[in-house]
C-alpha positions as CSV (number, residue, x, y, z in Angstrom):
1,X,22.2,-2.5,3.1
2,X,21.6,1.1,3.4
3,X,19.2,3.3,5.9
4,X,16.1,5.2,4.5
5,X,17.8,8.5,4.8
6,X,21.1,9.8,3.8
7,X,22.7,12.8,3.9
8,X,23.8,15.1,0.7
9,X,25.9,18.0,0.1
10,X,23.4,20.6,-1.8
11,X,23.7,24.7,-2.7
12,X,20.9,26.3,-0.8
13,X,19.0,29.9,-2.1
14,X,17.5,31.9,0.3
15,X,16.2,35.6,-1.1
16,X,19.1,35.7,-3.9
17,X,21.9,34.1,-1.2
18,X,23.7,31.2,-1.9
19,X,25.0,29.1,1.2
20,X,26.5,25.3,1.2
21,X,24.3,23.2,3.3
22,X,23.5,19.6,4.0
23,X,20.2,17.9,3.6
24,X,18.4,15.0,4.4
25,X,17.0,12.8,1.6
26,X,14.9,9.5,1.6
27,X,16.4,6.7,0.0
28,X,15.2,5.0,-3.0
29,X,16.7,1.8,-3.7
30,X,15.8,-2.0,-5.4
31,X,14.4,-4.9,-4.0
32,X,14.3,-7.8,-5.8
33,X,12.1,-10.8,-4.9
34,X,12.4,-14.0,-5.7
35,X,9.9,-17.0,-4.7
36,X,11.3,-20.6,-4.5
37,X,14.5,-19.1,-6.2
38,X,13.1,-17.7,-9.3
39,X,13.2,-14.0,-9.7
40,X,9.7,-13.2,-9.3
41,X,9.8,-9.0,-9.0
42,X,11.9,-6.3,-8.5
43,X,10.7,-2.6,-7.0
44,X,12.0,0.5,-6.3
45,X,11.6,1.2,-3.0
46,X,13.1,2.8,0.8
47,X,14.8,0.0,2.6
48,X,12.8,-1.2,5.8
49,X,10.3,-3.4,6.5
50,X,11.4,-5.7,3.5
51,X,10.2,-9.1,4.7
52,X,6.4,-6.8,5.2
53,X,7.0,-6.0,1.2
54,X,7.3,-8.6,-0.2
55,X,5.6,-10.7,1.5
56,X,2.3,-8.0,1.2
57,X,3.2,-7.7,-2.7
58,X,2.6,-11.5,-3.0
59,X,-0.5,-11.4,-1.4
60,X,-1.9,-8.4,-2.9
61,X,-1.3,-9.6,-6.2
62,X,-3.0,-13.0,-5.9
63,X,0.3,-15.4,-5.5
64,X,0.0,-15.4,-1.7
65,X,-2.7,-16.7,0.4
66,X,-2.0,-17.5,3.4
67,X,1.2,-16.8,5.7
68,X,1.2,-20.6,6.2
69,X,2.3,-20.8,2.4
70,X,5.5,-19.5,3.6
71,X,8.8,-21.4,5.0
72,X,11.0,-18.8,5.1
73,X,11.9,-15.5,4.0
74,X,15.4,-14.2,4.1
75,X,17.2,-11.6,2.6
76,X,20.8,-10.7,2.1
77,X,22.8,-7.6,1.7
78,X,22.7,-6.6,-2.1
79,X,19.1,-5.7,-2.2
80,X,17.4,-9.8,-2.7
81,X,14.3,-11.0,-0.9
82,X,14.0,-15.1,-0.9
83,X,10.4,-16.3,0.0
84,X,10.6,-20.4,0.3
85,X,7.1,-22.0,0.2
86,X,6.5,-25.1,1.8
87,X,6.0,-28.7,-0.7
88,X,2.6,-28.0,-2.8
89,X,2.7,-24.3,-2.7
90,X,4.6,-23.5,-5.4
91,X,2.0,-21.2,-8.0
92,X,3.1,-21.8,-11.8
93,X,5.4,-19.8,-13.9
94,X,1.6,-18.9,-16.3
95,X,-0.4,-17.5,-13.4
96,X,2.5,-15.3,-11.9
97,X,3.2,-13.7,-15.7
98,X,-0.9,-13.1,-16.1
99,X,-1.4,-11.7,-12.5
100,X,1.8,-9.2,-13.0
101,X,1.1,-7.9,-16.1
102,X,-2.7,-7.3,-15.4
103,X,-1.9,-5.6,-12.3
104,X,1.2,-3.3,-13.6
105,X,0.8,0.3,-14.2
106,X,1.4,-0.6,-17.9
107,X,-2.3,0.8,-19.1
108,X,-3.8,-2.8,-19.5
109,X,-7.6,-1.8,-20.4
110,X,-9.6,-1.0,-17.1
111,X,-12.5,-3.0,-18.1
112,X,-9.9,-6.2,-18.3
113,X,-8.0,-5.0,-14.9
114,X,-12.1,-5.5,-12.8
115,X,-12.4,-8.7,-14.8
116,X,-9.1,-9.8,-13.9
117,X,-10.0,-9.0,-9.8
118,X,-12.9,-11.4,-10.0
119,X,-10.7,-14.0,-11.9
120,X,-8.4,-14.3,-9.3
121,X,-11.3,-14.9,-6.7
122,X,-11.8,-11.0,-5.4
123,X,-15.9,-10.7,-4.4
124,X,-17.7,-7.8,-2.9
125,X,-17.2,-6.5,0.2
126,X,-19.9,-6.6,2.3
127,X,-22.0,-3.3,1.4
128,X,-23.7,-2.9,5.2
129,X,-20.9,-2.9,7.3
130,X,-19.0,-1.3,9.0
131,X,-20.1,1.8,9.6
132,X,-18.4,4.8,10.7
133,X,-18.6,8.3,12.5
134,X,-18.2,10.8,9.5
135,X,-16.7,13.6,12.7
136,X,-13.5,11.1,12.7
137,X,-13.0,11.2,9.1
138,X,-11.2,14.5,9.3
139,X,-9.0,13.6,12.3
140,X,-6.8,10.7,10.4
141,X,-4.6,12.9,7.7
142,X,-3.2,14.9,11.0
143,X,-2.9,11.6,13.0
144,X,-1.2,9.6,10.4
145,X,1.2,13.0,9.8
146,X,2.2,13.1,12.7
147,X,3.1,9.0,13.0
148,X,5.4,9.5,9.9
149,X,8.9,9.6,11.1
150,X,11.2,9.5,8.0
151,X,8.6,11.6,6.4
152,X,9.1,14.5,9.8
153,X,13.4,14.4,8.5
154,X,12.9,14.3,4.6
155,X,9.8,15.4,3.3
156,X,9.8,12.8,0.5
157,X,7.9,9.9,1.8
158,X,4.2,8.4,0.7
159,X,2.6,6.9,3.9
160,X,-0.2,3.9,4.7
161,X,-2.2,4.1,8.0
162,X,-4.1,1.6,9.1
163,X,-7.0,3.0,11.7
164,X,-9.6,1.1,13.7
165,X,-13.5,2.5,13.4
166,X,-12.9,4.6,16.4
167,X,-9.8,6.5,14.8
168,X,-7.2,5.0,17.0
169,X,-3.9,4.6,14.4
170,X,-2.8,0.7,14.5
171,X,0.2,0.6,12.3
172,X,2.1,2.8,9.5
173,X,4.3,2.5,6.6
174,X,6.0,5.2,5.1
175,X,7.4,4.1,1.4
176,X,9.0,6.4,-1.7
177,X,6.1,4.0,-3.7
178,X,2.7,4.8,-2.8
179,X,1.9,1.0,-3.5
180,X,4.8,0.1,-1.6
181,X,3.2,1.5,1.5
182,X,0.5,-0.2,1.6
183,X,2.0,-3.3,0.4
184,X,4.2,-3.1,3.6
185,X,1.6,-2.4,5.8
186,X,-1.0,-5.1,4.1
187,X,2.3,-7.8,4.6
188,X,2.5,-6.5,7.9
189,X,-0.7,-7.5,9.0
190,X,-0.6,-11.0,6.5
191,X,2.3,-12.0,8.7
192,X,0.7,-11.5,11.9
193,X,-2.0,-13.3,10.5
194,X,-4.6,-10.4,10.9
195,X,-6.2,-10.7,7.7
196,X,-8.9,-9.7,6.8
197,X,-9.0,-6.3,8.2
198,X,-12.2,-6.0,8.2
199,X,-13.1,-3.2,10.8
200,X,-10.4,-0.8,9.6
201,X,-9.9,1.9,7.3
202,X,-6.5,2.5,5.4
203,X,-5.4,6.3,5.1
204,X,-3.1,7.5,2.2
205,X,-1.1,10.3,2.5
206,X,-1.7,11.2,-1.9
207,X,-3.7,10.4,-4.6
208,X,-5.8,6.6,-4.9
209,X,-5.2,4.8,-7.8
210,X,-6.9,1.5,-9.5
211,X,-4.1,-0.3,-8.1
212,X,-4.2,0.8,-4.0
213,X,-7.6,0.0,-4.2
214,X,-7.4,-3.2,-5.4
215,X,-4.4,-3.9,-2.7
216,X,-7.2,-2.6,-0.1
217,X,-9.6,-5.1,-1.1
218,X,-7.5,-8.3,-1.1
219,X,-6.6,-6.9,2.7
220,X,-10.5,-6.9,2.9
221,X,-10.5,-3.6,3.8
222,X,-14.0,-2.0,3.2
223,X,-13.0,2.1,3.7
224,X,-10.2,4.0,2.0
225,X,-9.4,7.5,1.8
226,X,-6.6,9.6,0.8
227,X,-6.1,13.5,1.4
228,X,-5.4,13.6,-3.1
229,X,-8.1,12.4,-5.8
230,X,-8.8,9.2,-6.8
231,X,-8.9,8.1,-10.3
232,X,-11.5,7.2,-12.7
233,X,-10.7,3.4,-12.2
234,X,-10.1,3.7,-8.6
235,X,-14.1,4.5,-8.5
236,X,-15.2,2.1,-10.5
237,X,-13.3,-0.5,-8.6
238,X,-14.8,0.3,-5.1
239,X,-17.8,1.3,-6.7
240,X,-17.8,-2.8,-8.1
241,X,-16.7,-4.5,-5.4
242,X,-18.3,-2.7,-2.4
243,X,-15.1,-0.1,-0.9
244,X,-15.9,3.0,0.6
245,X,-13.8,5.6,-1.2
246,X,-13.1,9.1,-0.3
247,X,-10.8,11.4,-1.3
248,X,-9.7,14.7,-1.0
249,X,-9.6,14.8,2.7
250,X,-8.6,18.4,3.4
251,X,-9.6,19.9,7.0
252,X,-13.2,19.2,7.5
253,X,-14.1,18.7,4.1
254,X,-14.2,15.3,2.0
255,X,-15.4,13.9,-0.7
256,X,-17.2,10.0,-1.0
257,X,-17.0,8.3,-4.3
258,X,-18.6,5.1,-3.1
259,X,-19.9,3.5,-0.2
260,X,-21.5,6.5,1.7
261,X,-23.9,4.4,3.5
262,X,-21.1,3.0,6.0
263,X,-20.8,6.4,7.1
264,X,-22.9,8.1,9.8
């Protein structure tokens, strides 16, 4: 299996001159994932912290809801995840066809994408708490920056922080796949049996879609921001179930979509 960075000849132009050069390039490679030996999912992604992937994308999605679910998870060298569940755990072939379609990036109706959260058992977040100081807000883009190591060599890298309510960084994943950021960091903290993260905040590195929000509220993540705009649906989502959303996080200045009365 290959790193997350590899190295490739390119020509490079500096004020009209032309030199050879090398450069440093994430990678961007498949993972398939299969669950009790059925192929369940594949993703493009940047090899590392695999076993955090998929194991994160089951859960997010709705397949997944507890680590204790899980027998083993081992994965070989051509790119293949295997999750074994233990007897009586195994979710049928109808549900994992609904929940993957519903939550693709296909355009499935957004209306029918919130309907489909509360199907599958999502329910407001609590709408009093946590709250936080707004003067740290502006201190986790430059803190989770700083954390992203692949990100420092290539510059092609999404990244997930996960912060406590005093601003302190607790983990980070850096991912070519915005969702596949979070999805490692989420599995990350689903395997260590952390869940629900409750008194945290997740910090994206771009733009908040419908679909990172959802994954922040099956964490049970009540605050997320991101330094890019969310999108229409992303609102309505946190808006719906109860997730502080703010976006745009630039310097000292942000904006709050939802959930402004956690911060103080």
């Amino acid at each position: 299996m290959r790193g997350n960075i590899i190295t490739v000849p390119i020509e490079k132009i500096d004020a009209g001159e032309t030199a050879s050069a090398q450069d440093l390039v994430a990678v961007e490679d498949p993972l398939q994932i299969r669950l009790n030996d059925r192929d369940t999912a594949i993703t493009m992604r940047t090899p590392g912290n695999d076993r955090e992937l998929a194991a994160g994308f089951l859960f997010t999605e709705g397949i997944l809801e507890d680590p204790s679910q899980i027998r083993s998870i081992t994965q070989d060298d051509r790119g293949t995840i295997c999750i074994q569940l233990v007897p009586g755990h195994s979710p049928e072939a109808e549900r994992l066809a609904r929940n993957f379609y519903v939550t693709s990036s296909c355009g499935v109706c957004g209306k029918a994408s919130i309907q489909a959260l509360e199907a599958t058992g999502c329910t407001a977040l609590p709408r009093d708490r946590p709250s936080v100081n707004r003067a740290l807000i502006p201190q986790l883009p430059e803190t989770l920056r700083s954390s992203q190591a692949v990100f420092e060599r290539t510059g092609g890298l999404h990244a997930a922080g996960l912060f406590d309510l005093a601003g302190a960084l607790v983990a980070v994943r850096e991912d070519v796949g915005r969702h596949n950021a979070v999805d490692k960091l989420i599995g990350w903290a689903f395997l260590e049996k952390k869940l629900p993260l409750a008194d945290h905040i997740l910090m994206l590195s771009g733009r908040i879609s419908f679909e990172l929000v959802q994954k922040a509220l099956r964490g049970g993540i009540p605050i997320a921001a991101a330094v890019g705009a969310p999108s229409s649906l992303a609102i309505e989502t946190a808006l719906r179930f109860g997730v502080t959303l703010i976006g745009f996080l630039r310097g000292n200045r942000f904006n709050v979509y939802s959930g402004a009365s956690r911060i103080q």
